[in-house]
C-alpha positions in Angstrom: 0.0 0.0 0.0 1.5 3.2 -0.8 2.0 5.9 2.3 -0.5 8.9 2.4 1.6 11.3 0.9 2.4 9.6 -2.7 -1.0 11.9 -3.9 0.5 14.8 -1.9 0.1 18.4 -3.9 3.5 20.1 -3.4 5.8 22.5 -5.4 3.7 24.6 -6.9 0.9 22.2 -7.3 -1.6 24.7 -5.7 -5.5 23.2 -6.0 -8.8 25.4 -5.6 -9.8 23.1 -2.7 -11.0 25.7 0.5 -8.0 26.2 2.8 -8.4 25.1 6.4 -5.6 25.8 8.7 -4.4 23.7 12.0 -2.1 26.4 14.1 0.3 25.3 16.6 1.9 28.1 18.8 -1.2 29.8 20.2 0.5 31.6 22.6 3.7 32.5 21.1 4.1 35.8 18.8 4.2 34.4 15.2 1.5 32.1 16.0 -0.5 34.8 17.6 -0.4 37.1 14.3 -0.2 34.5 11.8 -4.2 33.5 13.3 -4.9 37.5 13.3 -4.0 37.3 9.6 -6.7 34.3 8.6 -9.3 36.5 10.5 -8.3 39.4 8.3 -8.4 36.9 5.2 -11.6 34.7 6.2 -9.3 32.0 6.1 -10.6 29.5 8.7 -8.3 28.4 11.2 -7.8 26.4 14.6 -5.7 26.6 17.0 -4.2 23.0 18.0 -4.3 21.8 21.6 -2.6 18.8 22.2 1.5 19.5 23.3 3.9 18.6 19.9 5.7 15.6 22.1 2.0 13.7 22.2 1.3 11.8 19.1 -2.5 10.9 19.8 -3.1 14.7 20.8 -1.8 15.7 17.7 -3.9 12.8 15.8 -6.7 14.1 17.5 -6.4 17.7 16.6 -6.2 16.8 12.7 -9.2 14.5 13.1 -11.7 17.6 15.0 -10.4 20.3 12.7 -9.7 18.3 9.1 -7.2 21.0 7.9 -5.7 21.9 4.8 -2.4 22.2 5.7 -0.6 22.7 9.4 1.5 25.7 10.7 4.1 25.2 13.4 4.6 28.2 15.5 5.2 26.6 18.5 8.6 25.1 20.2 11.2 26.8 22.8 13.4 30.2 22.3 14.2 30.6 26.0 13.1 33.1 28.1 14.6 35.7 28.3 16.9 34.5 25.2 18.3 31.5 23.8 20.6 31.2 27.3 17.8 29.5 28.8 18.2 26.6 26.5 22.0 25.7 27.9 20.5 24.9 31.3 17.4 23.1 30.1 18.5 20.6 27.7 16.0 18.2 27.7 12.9 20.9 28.0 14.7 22.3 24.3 15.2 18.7 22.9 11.3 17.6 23.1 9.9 20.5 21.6 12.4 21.6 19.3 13.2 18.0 18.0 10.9 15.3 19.7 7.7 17.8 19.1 8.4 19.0 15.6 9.3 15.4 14.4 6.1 14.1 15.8 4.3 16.4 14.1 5.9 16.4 10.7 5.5 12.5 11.1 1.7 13.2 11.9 1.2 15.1 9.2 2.6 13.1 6.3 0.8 10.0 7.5 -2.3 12.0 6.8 -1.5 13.9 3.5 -0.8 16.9 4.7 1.9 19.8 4.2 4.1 21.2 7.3 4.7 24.9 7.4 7.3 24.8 10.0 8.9 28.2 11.3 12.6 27.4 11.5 15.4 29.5 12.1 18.5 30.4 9.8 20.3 31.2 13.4 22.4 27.9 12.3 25.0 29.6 10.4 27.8 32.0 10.8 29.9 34.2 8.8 32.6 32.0 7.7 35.9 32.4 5.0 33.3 31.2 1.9 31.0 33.8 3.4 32.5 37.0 4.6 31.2 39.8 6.3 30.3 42.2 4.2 30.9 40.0 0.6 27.3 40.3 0.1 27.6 36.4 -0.2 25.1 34.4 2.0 24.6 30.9 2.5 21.9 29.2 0.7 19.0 26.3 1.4 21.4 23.5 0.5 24.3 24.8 2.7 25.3 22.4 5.9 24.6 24.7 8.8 28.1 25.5 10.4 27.0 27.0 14.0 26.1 25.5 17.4 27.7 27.8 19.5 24.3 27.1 21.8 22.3 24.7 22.2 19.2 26.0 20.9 20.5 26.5 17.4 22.1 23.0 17.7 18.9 21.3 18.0 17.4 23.6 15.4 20.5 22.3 12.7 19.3 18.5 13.9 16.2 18.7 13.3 16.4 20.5 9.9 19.0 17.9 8.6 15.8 15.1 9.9 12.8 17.4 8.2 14.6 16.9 5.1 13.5 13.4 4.6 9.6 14.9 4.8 8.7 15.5 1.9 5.4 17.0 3.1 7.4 19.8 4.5 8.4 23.2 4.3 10.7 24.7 6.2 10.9 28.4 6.8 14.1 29.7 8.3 13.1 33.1 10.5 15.9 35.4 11.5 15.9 38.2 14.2 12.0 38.6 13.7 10.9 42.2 13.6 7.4 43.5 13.3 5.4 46.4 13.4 4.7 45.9 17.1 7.3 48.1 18.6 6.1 47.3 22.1 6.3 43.3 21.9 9.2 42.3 24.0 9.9 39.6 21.1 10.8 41.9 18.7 13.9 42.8 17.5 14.1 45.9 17.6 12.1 46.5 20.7 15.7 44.1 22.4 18.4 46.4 20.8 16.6 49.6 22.0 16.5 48.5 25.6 19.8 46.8 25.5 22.4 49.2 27.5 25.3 48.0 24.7 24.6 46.4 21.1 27.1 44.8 18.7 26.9 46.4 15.5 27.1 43.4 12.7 25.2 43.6 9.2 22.8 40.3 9.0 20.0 38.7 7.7 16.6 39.5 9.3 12.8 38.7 8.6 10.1 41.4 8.7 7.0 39.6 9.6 4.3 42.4 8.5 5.8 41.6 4.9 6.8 37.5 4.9 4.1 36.1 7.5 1.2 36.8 4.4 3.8 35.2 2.3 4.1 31.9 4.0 0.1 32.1 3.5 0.4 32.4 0.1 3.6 29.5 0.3 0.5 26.9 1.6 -1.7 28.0 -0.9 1.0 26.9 -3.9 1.9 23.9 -1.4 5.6 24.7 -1.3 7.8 22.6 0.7 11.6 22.1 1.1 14.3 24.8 2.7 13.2 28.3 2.3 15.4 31.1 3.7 12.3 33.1 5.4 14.5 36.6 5.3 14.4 40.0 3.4 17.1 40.0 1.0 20.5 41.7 1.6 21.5 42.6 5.3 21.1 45.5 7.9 23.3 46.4 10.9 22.3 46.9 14.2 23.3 50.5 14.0 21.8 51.6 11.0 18.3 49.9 12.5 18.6 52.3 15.4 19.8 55.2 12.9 16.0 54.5 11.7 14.8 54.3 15.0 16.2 57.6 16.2 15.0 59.0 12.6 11.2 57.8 12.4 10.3 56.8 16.4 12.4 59.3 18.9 14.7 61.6 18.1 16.5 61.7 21.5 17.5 57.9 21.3 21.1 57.1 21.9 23.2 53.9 22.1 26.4 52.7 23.1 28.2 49.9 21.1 30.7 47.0 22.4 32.3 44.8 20.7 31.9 40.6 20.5 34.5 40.1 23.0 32.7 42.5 24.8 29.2 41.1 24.7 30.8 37.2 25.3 31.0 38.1 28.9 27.5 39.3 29.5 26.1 35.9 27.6 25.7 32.5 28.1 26.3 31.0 24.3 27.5 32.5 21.0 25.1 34.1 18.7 24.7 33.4 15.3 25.6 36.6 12.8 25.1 35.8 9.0 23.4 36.1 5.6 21.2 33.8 4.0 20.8 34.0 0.4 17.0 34.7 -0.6 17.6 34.0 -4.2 14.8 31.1 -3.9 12.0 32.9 -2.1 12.8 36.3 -4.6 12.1 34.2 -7.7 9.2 32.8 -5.9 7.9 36.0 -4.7 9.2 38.7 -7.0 8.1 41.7 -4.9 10.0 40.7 -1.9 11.2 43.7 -0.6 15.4 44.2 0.4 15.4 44.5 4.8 16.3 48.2 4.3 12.5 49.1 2.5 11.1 46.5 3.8 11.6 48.4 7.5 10.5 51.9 6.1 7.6 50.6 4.9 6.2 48.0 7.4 7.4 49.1 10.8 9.0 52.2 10.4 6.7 54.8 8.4 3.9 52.9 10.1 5.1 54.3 13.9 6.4 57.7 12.5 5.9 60.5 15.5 5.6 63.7 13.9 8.6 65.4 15.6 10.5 62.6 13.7 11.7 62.8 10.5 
């Protein structure tokens, strides 16, 4: 008998059949705005209840809500940061790796695609890709950090998703949004931070890529997608804006890696992904620097700025 997925639509093979989503992450940010944007939509969508690590929960969620496809917004960052991760191993392992296994597994036993919110915070500048070459590292590329342990387990279980072919995997970098008062966001941490570095990299603005992952399960995409706006943007240039657009009396102090190494735990990744995949897909994909202006930036303009 073949399995479930050997009639699977993916890669482009987009159908007119009504979409249903099943939303893991209720709770957490992405998950939170991704459900705001099927309200927006009239896309109709459930949040899932069972925990990732629990098979028959999961089962049980497809069976109640029969969705289209299945968005995973859920797993463990650490709270405050990724430092949390180094002293609870285990805690990171089943939802980063047991949980999202189990529900990829899930998933392709019953036909359906995976759109699972990855990170690309498993690579780091390297002599192949320099600072500043304007080269980044692309969907195919072996990830080369695990400085912690939370993008450890991400690299794992991204090498694992691989074999799914029911999956798509979108790697999320330094999220931002136009939510300047959500503690997630990245530019709400640098602004409250008494010292940042000040290194170009890769980030994702949600406002812009969050309707495109939506329009990703429509096509049924799967594989590795690098979930970023193309080119890269320094810390200091995204407070530059900040002081610009949002408060014109903002200051910052910089220190250098060395520097920050002794106020953190683990390492953190700093690199570019190449978005030459998700461009061709989505032509209109905005480069980080507009992409800011337009979504988060011009949105929270104060008059005096500017």
């Amino acid at each position: 008998m073949l399995p479930p997925t050997m009639g699977l639509l993916t890669n482009g093979s987009g159908d007119s059949t009504p979409l249903k989503f099943l939303i893991y992450g209720k709770t957490g940010w992405i998950g939170g705005l991704l459900g705001r944007l099927c309200e927006e939509r009239g896309i109709p969508y459930a949040y899932g209840l069972g925990r990732l690590e629990n098979r028959a929960q999961l089962e049980a969620d497809i069976g109640s809500v029969s969705p289209t496809h299945v968005f995973n917004a859920a797993g463990v960052t650490g709270r405050p940061n990724v430092d949390w991760c180094e002293t609870h191993k285990v805690e990171t392992i089943r939802a980063n790796v047991v949980g999202t296994l189990t529900l990829a597994d899930v998933c392709r036993e019953r036909g359906l695609i995976l759109l699972n919110y990855a990170t690309g915070c498993i690579f780091e500048y390297d002599e192949t890709h320099l600072l500043g070459s304007g080269i980044g590292f692309r969907e195919e590329d072996t990830p080369n950090f695990v400085g912690s342990f939370y993008s450890k387990t991400k690299a794992m279980v991204e090498d694992l998703l691989k074999n799914y072919e029911n999956v798509c995997t979108l790697r999320v970098r330094m999220p931002i949004s136009s939510d300047l008062s959500n503690p997630r966001n990245f530019i709400t941490k640098i602004t409250r931070y008494d010292k940042v570095v000040d290194i170009p990299n890769s980030m994702t603005i949600l406002d812009e890529l969050l309707p495109i992952s939506i329009e990703m399960a429509k096509r049924n995409l799967t594989g590795i997608w690098n979930f970023t706006n193309p080119g890269v943007v320094s810390h200091n240039e995204i407070l530059q804006m900040y002081r610009e657009y949002i408060d014109p009396s903002f200051s910052w102090k910089n220190f250098t890696l060395e520097e920050q190494a002794k106020v953190i735990v683990a390492p953190r990744s700093n690199n570019e992904l190449d978005t030459t995949k998700l461009k061709t897909e989505f032509p209109d994909l905005l480069p980080i620097k507009q992409s800011l202006i337009k979504y988060v930036f011009k949105p929270n303009q104060k008059s005096s700025a500017a």
